[in-house]
MARLOTI-531632 format. One line per 3 residues: number of its first residue (from 1); their letters; for each residue z, x, y of C-alpha. Coordinates in steps of 0.2 Angstrom, whole numbers, plus 5000, padded with zeros to 4 digits. Layout:
// residues N
NUM	a	Z,X,Y; ...
// end
This chain:
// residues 55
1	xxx	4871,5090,5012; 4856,5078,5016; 4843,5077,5002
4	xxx	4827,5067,5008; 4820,5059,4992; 4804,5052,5000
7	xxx	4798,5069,5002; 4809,5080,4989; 4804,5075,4970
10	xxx	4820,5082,4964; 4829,5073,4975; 4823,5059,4971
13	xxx	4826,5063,4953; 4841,5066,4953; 4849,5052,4965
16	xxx	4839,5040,4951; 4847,5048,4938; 4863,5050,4944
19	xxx	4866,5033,4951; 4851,5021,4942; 4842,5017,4957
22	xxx	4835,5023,4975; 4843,5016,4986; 4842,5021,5003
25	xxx	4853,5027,5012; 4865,5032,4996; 4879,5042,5000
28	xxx	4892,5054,4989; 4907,5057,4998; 4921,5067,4988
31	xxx	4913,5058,4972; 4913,5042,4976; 4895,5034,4978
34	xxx	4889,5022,4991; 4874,5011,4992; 4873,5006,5009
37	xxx	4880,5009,5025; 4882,4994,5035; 4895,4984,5021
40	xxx	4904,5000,5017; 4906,5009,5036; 4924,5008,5035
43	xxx	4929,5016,5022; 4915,5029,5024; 4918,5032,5042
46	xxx	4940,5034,5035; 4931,5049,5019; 4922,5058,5033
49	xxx	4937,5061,5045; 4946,5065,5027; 4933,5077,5019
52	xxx	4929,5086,5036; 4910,5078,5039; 4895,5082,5030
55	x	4893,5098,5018
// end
């Protein structure tokens, strides 16, 4: 699910409170939380093939 928190207050809300910051992009993927793609494109790229794509 893609949430847009520059234009969604909620979303923005609750990705602050979730996670303590706004990071951009921040991505959940079978409940495990990552800020930033670029350092983390491995392992994200091995939890999407996993988990079936986005939701």
């Amino acid at each position: 699910m893609n949430k847009d928190i520059a234009t969604d207050r909620t979303a923005r809300e609750e990705l602050a409170s979730k996670h303590g910051r706004l990071a951009t992009p921040t991505l959940v993927i079978d409940g495990r939380v990552f800020l930033g793609f670029k350092q983390n494109r491995e392992e994200i790229e091995k939890l999407i093939d996993k988990t079936g794509g986005a939701q």
